[in-house]
C-alpha positions as CSV (number, residue, x, y, z in Angstrom):
1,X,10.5,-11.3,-4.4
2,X,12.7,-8.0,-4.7
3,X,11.2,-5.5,-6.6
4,X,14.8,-3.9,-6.8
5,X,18.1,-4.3,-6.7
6,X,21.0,-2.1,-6.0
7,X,24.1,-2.8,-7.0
8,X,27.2,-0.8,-5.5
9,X,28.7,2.2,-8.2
10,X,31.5,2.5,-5.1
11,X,32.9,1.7,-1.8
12,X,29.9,2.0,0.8
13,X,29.9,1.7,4.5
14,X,27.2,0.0,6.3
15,X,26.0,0.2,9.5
16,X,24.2,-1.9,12.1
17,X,21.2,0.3,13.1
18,X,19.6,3.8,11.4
19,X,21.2,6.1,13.8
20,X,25.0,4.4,14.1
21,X,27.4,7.6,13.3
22,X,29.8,6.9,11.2
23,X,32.0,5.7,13.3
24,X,30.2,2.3,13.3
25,X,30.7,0.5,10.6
26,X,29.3,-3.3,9.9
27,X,30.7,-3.9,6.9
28,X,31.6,-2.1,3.5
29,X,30.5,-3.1,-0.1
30,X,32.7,-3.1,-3.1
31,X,31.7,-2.0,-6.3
32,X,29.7,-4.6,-8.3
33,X,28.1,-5.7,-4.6
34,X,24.6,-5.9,-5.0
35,X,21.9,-5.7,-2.4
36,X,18.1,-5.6,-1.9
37,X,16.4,-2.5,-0.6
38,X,14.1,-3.7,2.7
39,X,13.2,-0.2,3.7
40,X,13.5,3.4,4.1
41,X,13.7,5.9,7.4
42,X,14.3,9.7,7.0
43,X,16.2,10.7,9.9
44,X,16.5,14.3,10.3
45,X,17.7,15.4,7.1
46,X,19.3,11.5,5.6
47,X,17.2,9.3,4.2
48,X,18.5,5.9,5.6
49,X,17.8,2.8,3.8
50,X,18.1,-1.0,4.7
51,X,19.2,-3.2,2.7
52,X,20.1,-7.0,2.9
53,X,23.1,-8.0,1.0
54,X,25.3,-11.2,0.4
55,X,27.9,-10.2,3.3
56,X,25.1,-9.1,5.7
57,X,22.0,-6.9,6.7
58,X,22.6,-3.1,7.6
59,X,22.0,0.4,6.9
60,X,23.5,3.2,4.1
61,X,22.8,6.4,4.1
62,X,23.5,7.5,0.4
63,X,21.2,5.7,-2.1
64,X,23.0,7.5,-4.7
65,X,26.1,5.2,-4.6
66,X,23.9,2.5,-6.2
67,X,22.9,1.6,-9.6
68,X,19.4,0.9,-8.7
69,X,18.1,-1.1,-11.5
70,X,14.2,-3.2,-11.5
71,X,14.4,-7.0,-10.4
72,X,14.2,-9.8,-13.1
């Protein structure tokens, strides 16, 4: 059971592994798209979280485009 969930403030870009560049996107959320964080990996300076989501499972680099708000 999620203990969070993050809902999309803005248009995010998601990508298929930790260290994709940006060039490598696997999907993008809209805002109002909500996801569930599975984990977090710092990364040189990034904090990179995955997250599992109605259109897929990937990875965003900035948390702060989400509402995080507790799970129900």
């Amino acid at each position: 059971m999620p203990r969070e969930l993050w809902i999309a403030t803005k248009h995010i870009a998601v990508y298929a592994s930790e260290t994709d560049g940006e060039e490598v996107i696997l999907f993008q959320l809209k805002p109002g798209d909500v996801c569930t964080p599975l984990r977090e990996v710092a990364i040189k300076v990034y904090l990179h979280s995955e997250i599992l989501c109605e259109k897929g499972k990937g990875w965003v680099i900035d948390k702060t485009s989400f509402d995080v708000r507790k799970a129900d």
